[in-house]
C-alpha positions in Angstrom: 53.9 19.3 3.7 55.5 16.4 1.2 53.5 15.5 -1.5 52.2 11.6 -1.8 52.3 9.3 -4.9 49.7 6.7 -4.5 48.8 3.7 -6.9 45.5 3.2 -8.4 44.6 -0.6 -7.6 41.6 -3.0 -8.9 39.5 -3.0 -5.7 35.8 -4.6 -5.3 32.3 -3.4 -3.9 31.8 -4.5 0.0 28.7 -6.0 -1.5 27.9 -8.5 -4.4 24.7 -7.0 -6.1 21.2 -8.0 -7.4 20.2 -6.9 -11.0 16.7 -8.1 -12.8 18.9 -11.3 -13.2 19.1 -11.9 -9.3 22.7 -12.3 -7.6 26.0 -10.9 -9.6 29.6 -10.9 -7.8 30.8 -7.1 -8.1 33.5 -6.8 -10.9 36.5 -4.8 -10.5 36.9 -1.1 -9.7 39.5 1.2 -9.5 40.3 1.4 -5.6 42.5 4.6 -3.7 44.0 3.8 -0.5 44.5 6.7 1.6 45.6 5.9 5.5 48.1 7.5 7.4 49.6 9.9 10.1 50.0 13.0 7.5 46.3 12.9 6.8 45.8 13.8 10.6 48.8 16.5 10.0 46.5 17.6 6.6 43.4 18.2 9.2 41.7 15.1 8.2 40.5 14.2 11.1 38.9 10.5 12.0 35.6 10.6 11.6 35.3 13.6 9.9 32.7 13.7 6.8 34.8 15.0 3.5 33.3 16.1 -0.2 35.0 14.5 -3.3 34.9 16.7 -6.5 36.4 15.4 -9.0 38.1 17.4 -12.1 39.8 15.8 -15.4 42.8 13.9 -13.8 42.0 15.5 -10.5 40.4 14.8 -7.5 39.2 17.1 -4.6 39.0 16.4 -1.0 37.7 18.9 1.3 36.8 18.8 4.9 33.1 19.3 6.3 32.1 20.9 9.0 31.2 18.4 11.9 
């Protein structure tokens, strides 16, 4: 299967959130975009519940049993 190069891109929460100060907007957080027919091809099904390890400069995604 080809490899894929992706970009790490400044993203935001879903949500703004409340702190003991009340309402805050959500800052910026690194955001990963993965979509695509070769996830399908990698047995990433939709739907499917994956685990995330992560590593120094590595991250892990594993299929989970339905």
């Amino acid at each position: 299967m080809k490899n894929r190069k992706l970009k790490v891109r400044a993203g935001y929460y879903d949500r703004p959130y409340i702190d003991r100060i009340g309402y805050r907007p959500s800052a910026q957080v690194p955001f990963v975009l993965l979509k695509g027919h070769w996830l399908e091809q990698a047995n990433f099904a939709m739907g499917q519940n994956i685990s995330v390890e992560f590593r120094e400069n590595q991250l892990i995604l594993t299929t989970q049993p339905s």
